[in-house]
N, C-alpha and C positions, 0 to 999 in steps of 0.2 A: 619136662617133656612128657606128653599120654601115654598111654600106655597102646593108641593107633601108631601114634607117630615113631615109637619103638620097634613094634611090630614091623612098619614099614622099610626102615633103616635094615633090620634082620634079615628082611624078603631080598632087598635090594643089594644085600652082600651077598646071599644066596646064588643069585641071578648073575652076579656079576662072577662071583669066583667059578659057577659050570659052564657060564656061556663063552666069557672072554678070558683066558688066560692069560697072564700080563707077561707083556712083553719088553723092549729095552721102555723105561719109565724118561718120560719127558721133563724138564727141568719146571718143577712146581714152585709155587713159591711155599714159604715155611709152616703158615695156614693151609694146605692142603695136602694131604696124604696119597699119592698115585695107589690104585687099586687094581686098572685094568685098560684093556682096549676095549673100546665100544664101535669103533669104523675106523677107517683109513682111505684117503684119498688124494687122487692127484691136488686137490685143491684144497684142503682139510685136514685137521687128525682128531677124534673125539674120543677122550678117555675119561673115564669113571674117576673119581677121587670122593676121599672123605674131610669132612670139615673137621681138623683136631679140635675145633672147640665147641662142637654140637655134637661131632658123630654121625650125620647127614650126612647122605651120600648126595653127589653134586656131579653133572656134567661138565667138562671142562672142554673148550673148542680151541685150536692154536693153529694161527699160518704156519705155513712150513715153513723151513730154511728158503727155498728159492723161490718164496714170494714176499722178498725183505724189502722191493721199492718201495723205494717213500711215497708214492702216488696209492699204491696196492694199502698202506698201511694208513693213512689218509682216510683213505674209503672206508677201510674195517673197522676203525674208529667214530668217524661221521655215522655210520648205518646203527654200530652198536650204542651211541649216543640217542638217535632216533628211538631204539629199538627198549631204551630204558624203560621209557614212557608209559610203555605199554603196560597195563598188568589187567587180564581179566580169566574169568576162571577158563575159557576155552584155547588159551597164549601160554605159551609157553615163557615161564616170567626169567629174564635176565637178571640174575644179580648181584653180580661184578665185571665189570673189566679192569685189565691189566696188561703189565709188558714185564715181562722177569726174563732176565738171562738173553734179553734182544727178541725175543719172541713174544707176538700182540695172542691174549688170550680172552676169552670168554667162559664166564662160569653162568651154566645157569641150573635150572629146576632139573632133576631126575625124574624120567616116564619110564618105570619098568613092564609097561602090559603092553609093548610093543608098537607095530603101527594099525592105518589101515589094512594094509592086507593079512595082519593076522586076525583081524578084526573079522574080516569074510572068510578067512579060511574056518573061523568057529560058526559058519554058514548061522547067524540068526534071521530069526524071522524080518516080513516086509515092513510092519509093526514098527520093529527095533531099528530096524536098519534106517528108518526117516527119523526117530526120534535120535538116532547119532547124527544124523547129517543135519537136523535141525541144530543140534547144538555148534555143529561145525562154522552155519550161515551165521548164529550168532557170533561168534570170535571173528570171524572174514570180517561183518557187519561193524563189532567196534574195532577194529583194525584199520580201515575204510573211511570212519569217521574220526579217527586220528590222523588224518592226512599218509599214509601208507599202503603203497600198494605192493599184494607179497609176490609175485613176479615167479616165484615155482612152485604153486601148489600142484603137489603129487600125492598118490599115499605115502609114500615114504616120508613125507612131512607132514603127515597127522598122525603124533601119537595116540596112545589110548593107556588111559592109568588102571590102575587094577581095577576100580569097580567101574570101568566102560566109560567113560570121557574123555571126549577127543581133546585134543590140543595143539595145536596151528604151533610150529617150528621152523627155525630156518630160513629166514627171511629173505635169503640172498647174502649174508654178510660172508667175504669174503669168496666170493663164486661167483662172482661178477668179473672176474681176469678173461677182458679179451682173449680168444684164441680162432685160429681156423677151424672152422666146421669140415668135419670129416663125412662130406657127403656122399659120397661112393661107395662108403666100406661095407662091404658084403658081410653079412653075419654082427654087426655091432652092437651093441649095446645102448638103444634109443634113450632110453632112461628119461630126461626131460623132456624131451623132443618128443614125445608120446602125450603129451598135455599142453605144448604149447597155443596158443588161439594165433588166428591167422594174421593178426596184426603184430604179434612179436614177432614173425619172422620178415616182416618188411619193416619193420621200425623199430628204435628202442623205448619211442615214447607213450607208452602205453597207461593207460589207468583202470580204474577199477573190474568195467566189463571183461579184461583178459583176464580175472582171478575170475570171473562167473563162468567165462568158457571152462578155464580147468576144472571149476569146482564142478560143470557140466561132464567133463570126462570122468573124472574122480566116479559120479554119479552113476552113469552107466556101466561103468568097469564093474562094479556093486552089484550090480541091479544082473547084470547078463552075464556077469565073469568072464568076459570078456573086453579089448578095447572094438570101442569102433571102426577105427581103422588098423589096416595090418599090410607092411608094405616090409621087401626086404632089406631097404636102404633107408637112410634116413634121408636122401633127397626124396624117394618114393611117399615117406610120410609127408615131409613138409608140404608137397605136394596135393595130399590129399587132404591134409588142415587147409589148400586154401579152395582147392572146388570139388572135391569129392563132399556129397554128402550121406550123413551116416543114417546107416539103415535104422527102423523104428528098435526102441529096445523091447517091445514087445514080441519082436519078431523072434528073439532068443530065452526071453522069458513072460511065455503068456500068459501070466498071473496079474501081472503090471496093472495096476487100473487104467482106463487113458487119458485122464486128468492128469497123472504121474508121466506116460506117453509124450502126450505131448509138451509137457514140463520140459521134460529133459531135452526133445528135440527144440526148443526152446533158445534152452543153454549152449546149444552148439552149433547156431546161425553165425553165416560168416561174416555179416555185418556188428560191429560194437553195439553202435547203438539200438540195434533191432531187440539184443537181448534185455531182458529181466532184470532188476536190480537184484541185488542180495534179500533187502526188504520184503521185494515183490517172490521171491525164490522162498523166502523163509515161511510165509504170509500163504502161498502154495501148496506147501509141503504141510503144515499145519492141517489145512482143509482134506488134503489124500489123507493123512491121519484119521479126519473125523469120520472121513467116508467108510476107513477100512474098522474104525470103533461102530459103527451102527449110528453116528450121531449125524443130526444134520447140520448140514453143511448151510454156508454163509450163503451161497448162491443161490440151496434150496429154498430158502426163508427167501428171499429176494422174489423168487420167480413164482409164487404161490402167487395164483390171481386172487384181485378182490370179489365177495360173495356177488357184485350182480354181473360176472365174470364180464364185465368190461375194464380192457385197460387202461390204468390211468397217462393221461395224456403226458408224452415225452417218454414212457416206458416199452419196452420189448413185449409182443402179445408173448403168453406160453407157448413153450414150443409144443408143436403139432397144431398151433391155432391159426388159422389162415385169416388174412386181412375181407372183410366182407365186398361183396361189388352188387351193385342191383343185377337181378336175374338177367341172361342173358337170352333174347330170341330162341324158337326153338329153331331144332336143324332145318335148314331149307328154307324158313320163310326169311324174307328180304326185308330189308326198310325201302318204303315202297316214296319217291318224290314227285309229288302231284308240281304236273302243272298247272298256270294262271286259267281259273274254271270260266267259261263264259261269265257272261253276264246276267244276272239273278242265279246265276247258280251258284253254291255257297262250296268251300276247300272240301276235298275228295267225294263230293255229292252226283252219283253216277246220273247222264242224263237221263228224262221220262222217254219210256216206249213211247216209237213213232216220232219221237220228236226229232227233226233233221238239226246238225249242229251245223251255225251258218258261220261260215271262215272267211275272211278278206281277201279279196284277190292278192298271190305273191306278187312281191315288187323285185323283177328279177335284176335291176341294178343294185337298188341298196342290200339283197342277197350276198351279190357277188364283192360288193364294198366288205361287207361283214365277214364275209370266207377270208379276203382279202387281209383285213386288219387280224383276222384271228391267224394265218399263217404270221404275219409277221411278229405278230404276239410269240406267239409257238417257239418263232426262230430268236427271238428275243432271250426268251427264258429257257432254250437249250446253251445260246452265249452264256450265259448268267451262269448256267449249274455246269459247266465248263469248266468257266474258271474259278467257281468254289472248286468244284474238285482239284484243281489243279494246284490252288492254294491249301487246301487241306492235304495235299499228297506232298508239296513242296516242304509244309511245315514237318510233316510226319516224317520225312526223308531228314529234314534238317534234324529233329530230334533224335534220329536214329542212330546212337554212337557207341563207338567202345573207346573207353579209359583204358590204356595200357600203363601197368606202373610195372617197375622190375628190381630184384634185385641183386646185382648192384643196379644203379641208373644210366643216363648217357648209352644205351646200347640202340645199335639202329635197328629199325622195324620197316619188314618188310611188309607190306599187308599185300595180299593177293599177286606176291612176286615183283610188287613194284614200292619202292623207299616212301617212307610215308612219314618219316622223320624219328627221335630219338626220344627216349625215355624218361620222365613221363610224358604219354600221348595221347590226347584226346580225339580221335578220327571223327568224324561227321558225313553227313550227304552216304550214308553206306546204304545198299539195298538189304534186305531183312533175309536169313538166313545164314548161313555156314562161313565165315573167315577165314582166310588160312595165312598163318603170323609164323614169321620168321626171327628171332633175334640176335644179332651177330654185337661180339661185346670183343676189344681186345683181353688175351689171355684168360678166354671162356669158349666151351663149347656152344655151337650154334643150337639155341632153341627153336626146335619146330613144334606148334600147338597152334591148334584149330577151336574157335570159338563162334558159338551162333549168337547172331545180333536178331531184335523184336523189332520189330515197327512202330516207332514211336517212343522209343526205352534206349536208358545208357546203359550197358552191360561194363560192369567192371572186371577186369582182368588184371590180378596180380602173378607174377610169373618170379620167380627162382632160377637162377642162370648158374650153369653148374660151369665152377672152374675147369680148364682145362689141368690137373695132377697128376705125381707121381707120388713114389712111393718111397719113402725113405728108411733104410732099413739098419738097425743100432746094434752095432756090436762096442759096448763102453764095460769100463770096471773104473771104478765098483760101481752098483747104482742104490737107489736110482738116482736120476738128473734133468732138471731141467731144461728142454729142448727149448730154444729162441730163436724164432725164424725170421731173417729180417727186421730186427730188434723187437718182433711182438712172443708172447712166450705162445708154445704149442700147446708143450703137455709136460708133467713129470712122468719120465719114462725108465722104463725098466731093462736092461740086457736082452736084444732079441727080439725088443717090439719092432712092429711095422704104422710107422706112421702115415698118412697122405698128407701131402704138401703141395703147391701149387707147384708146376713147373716152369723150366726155366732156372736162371745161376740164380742162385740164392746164398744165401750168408750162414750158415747155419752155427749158433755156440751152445758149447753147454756148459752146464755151469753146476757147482754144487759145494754147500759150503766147508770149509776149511781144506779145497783142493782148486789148483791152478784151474782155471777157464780155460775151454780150450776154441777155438774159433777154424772154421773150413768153411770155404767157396765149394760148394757143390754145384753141378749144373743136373737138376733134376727131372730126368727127359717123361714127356706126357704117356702117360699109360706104361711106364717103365719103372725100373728101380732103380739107386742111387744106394751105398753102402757106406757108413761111417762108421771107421773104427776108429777108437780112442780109449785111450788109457788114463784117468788123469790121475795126477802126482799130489803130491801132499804140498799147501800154496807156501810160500814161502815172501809173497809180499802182497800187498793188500789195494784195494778200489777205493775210488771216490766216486759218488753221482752228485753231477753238479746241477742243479735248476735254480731259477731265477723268476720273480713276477716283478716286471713280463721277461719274456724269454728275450733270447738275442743277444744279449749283454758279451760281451768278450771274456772269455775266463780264462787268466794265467795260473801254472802252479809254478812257486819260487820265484817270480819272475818270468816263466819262461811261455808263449802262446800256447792255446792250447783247443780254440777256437770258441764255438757260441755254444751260448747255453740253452738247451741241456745238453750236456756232454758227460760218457762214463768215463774216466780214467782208470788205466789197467796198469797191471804190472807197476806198484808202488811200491818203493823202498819203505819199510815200514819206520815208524817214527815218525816228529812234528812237523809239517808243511804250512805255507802260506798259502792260502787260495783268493786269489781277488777276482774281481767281477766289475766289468764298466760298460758304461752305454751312455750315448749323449743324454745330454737332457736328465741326469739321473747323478747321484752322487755316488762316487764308487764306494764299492762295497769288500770288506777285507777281514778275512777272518784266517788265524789257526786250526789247524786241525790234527786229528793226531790218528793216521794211518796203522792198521792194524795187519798181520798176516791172518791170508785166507777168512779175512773179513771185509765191506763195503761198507764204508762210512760215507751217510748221505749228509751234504751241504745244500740246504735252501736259504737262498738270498732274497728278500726283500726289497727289490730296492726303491730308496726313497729320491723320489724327484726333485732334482736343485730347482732352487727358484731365486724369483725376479722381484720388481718392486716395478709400480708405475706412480708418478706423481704427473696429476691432470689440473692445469689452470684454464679458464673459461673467461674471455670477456664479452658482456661483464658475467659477473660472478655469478653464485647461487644456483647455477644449472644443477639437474637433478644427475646422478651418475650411472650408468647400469654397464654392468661388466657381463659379459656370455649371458643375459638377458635376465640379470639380478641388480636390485638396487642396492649401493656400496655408500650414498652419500652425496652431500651437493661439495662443488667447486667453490674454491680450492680443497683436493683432495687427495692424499698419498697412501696405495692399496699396498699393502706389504703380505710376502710370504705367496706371490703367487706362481704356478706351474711356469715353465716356458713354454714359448710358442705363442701363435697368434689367437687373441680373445676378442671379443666382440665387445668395441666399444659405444656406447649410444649417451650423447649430452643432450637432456629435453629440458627447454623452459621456455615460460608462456609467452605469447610474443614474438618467438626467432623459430628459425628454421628448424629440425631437428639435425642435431649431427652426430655422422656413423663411420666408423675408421676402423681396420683389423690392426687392434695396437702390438707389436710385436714384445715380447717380453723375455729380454736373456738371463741365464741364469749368473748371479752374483751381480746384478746389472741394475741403475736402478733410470729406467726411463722419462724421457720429460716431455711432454705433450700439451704445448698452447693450442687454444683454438679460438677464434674469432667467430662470433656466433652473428648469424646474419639475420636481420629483421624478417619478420613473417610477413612479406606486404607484397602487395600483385598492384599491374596497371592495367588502365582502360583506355583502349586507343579507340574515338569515337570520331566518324565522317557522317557530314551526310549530302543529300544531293537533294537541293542546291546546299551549298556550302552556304556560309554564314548564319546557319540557327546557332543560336542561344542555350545554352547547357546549365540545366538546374541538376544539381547532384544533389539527394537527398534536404531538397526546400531549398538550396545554396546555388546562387549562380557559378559558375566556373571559369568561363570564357564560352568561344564562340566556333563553331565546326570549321576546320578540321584540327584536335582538341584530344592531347596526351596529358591522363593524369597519371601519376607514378606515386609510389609509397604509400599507394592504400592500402589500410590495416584490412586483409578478412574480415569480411561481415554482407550484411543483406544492403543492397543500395539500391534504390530507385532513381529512375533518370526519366529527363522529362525534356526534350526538343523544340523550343520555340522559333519561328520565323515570319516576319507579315509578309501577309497573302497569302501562307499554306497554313493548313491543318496541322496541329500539335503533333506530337510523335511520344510515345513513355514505354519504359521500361523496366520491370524487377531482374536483377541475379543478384548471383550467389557468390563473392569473387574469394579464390582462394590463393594462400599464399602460396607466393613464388609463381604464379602462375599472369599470364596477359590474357586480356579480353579482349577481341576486338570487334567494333560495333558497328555496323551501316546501315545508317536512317534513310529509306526514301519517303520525303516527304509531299505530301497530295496537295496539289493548290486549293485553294479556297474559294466558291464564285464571289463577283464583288456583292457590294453592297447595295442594297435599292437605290433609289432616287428618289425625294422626299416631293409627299404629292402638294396641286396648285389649285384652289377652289378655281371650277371653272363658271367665270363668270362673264360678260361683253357688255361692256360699259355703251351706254346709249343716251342721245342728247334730246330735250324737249324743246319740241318750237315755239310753245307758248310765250305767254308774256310772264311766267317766272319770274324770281330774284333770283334767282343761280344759274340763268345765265344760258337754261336748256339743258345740262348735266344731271343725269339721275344716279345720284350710286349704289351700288349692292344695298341691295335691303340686310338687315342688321338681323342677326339669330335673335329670335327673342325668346327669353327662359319658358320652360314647360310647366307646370303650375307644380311638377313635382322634384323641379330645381331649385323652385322662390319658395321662400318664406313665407306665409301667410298669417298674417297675426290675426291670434282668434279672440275676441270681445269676449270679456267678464260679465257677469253678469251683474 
């Protein structure tokens, strides 16, 4: 060990023996030595211990006694598994967990130089104060990029070690137990609700940007010592995390530079993604640094024009440098539009003295045509810019809306005194200006708030709907105890507190370990109070919590019903029990246990799903097999070990139909499913008019119209219609299986054919004394000299 690290150990017994005096000591395990109290909370206990085998002194964290669910314990472990991960110098480093004595703990690092706000109460300078929050962005930063979001950054969860290092603690582990928000209590103690951003009070699912709004509050609380907001209630805060905005932090400390100014108002926009990453936060803060050392800044360098002070093209001129324009006219004088100048006279050339200008007689019709066509012109294009306006005011109206979300949801809205429908609401068609919203929710107060809508613009509106409560007021021994309202827990609470609780009967138990539960039906009237007095006794038999994944299961103890799960049993004879568990579809589930006094032993069941078997034959065979839209294998095929219930069965193979069946599947069962698998083939039922053409199917005669082919495979076919005396007919598709075509040819007659021609010649008789008698016949073609041959002599 150094002789720092000694020192430190010394300091840290120092601090712990004047500040916290120890009090009853929490059951440690045999490696830690209890030293002290460091806090105490409804939801918490943090005490000091020493490592007997280093001497280190170590923070140790433990749930309470009454937050022993097994869901609660679940969680603390999950977040602290998470939270291992982590180790960086700004984190606070985790390192151990454990459960000793029934109690889930956490051990980690010791911070003795306190938090943030002792941090500001030693007022340092603006210097100091960024180069702490610089360190801070960095831990958020790899916190962020660990998948982690820290969900309560406050100052009270930034330590600071002795020589000024921050350190991010706290993550939320264990302080995540649902409870009702005590939104009315006058005078309460806001604590987190003073840093939450406007999206965790309407949702839980939040990411990184809700750690930059708090670390935004954090920031100004610093800077102005003060919060931004300050309301008496904590509905009044939540309220203004979602539309009040906060005043500049300059306005409380005029030192601020406005680069820091506007940083911070930044960080505290009520949209997520408007804000600044951590990066861009860190990256920021750095720069106000340089400004407030004399150094310059990244911007400065940036924005220095180049020497022939023109800017380069795609860049911002310097500021105060205005964009150039050619000079403009001086005052008064016009741009003067010449008209068409006579003739030889040249554009704006005034005419010579004396000289008469000679003009064309008017032509008072085509005057009064041209007046004519220009009214209707005129009246033309006032139509036109009409109905642009009225389309541009149509749209602008449509654009003009309000989002209403609430929380809770489902509450009806009134807009402007008339039902406009329920939560979340998008309005539309509104006119621009002032709203006025109504929200009526059962077992809430009616929210009235007025909201201004833009023209043209969605305004979002998220609203907080205050229960309608009372007041519940504890007179118990011993305490304290935790209060469970309608099986959700309230608070651990003390003799004499005053809690709010929604009103109406409610269930109210409390509970505290190694004493009887005590359980009361209160009816706790609105804006009134309700009194519970209780005494509880020392237990003398013990609980079970029973749950099951999934829930619903039937759960016996001994034997005997005892209904669905999750269910707590109470009042148990202490000693060995049988507890079973069953649900269809699901193999029961049975286990011992062994009940304790004024102890709750939890039972979780798993249970596991019976199963079925399917054995699938195909003819013919070889089909490919796909189960819920996974392939298991070709036919014949037997699937073992599968869920009950019905699965999606699908047989594909090349050539036949596809086939698709919800196969049922019982448990211990084992199913049998033939299928006959049906050829992939379509018909073409083909006519035509006249009847009797000739049918060529791809080059293949067929037969003759009217003409059903059946059991064609899919594929491309050509068809081609023959008939004498008409005109062919053809065809291409595409024919698919399972499917019919059907075809009508009209086919076009053909004209006929010529008539083959007849030399026209007229035979005539000679009266002479011929030997033929007086007959002359046709004279005979005789060849062209370039039809005959001509034989040509050698020489």
């Amino acid at each position: 060990m150094t002789d720092d690290e000694a020192r430190s150990i010394k300091s840290a017994k120092r601090r712990i023996k004047t500040a916290s005096p120890a009090g009853e000591a929490p059951p440690l395990p045999v490696s830690l030595r209890y030293k002290g109290e460091l806090g105490r909370g409804g939801m918490s206990l943090v005490v000091a211990a020493e490592q007997v085998a280093t001497g280190r002194i170590v923070a140790v964290k433990f749930l309470p006694p009454a937050l022993s669910e097994e869901a609660v314990i679940e969680r603390f472990r999950r977040e602290a598994a998470e939270l291992s991960r982590l180790s960086h110098p700004n984190v606070v480093r985790l390192l151990e967990t454990g459960r000793h004595a029934g109690q889930e703990y956490l051990v980690m690092e010791y911070i003795e130089g306190g938090n943030l706000l002792d941090f500001i109460a030693r007022k340092p300078s603006l210097q100091r104060l960024l180069e702490f929050f610089c360190k801070i962005c960095e831990g958020l930063e790899y916190v962020h990029e660990a998948g982690v979001v820290h969900r309560d950054l406050k100052p009270e969860n930034i330590l600071v070690t002795a020589d000024g290092t921050p350190k991010l603690t706290d993550f939320g582990i264990a302080l995540r137990q649902d409870r009702k928000t005590r939104l009315t209590e006058g005078g309460a103690i806001l604590g987190t609700y003073a840093f939450l951003a406007p999206e965790q009070i309407l949702t839980s699912g939040v990411g990184p940007p809700a750690d930059v709004y708090s670390l935004g509050m954090c920031l100004y609380e610093a800077l102005a010592q003060r919060p931004p907001f300050e309301a008496e209630t904590e509905y009044g805060l939540l309220q203004a995390h979602l539309h009040q905005e906060p005043p500049p932090v300059s306005r409380f400390c005029p030192g601020v530079p406005p680069a820091l100014d506007q940083l911070v108002g930044e960080l505290l926009v009520k949209k997520p993604e408007d804000r600044p990453t951590v990066r861009q936060t860190l990256e920021r803060l750095h720069e106000c640094l340089r400004q407030l050392r004399g150094e310059p800044s990244d911007s400065q360098v940036a924005d220095q024009a180049p020497p022939n002070g023109k800017a380069p093209r795609g860049e911002l001129l310097p500021a105060g440098q205005a964009l150039r324009a050619d000079p403009a006219p001086p005052a008064g004088q016009a741009l003067r539009a010449a008209a068409v100048p006579p003739a030889g006279q040249a554009l704006g050339e005034a005419p010579e003295p004396g000289r008469r200008e000679v003009r064309p007689a008017r032509d008072e019709r085509s005057e009064g045509a041209r007046a004519g066509r220009f009214r209707a012109g005129a009246r033309l294009l006032t139509a036109v810019a009409l109905l642009v306006l009225v389309s541009v005011g149509a749209f602008l109206l449509y654009r003009t809306e309000l989002v209403i979300e609430s929380q809770p949801t489902d509450a009806l809205v009134l807009l402007n005194g008339q039902p406009a429908g329920t939560t979340p609401l998008r309005a539309r068609w509104l006119w621009p200006g002032e709203q006025r919203l109504e929200l009526r929710h059962q077992g809430f107060n009616n929210h009235k708030i007025a909201a201004r809508t833009v023209l043209g613009q969605s305004t979002r509106l998220p609203v907080v709907i205050l229960p309608r409560v009372g007041t519940l007021v504890l007179h118990v021994t011993p305490e304290p105890v935790a209060v469970w309202v309608d099986g959700s827990m309230l608070a651990e609470a003390r003799n004499g507190e005053r809690l709010n609780v929604d009103s109406g009967k409610r269930t109210v138990e409390l509970r505290k370990e190694g004493y009887s539960q005590r359980s009361e039906s209160l009816e706790i009237p609105e804006g009134g109070e309700a009194a519970l007095t209780a005494e509880l006794t020392s237990a003398t038999r013990g609980y079970l919590q029973v749950s099951s994944e999934p829930s619903g299961a039937q759960v016996a103890l001994d034997g005997q019903p005892q209904g669905l799960s999750p269910v707590r049993l109470k009042e148990l004879e202490p000693g060995e029990h049988v507890v079973t568990l069953s649900k269809p579809g699901f193999e029961t589930h049975q286990e011992k246990v062994q009940v304790v006094a004024a102890k709750e032993a939890p039972v979780n069941a798993k249970l596991k799903p019976s199963v079925g078997a399917l054995r699938i034959r195909s003819q013919p065979g070889g089909a490919t097999v796909l189960l819920d839209g996974e392939k298991k294998g070709t036919t014949p095929l037997e699937l073992q070990a599968l869920e009950p219930g019905a699965h999606k069965l699908t047989l594909v193979r090349t050539g036949y139909l596809q086939y698709r069946e919800d196969a049922a599947v019982e448990a211990g069962r084992t199913a049998e499913i033939q299928v006959s698998l049906k050829p992939a083939v379509g018909t073409l039922v083909i006519t035509s008019d006249p009847a009797g053409a000739q049918v060529v199917v791809n080059g293949t005669s067929r037969g003759t119209t009217p003409l059903t082919l059946q059991n064609l495979p899919p594929r491309k076919y050509s068809l081609v219609l023959e008939r004498s005396g008409y005109f062919a007919a053809s065809k291409t598709l595409e024919l698919q299986a399972g499917k019919t075509r059907n075809l009508a040819f009209h086919l076009e007659p053909a004209p006929p054919p010529p008539r083959p021609s007849v030399p026209d010649w007229t035979p005539s008789w000679d009266g002479g004394g011929g030997g033929s008698g007086g007959w002359t016949p046709p004279p005979v073609p005789v060849p062209t000299p370039d039809s005959v041959p001509v034989p040509v002599p050698t020489p």
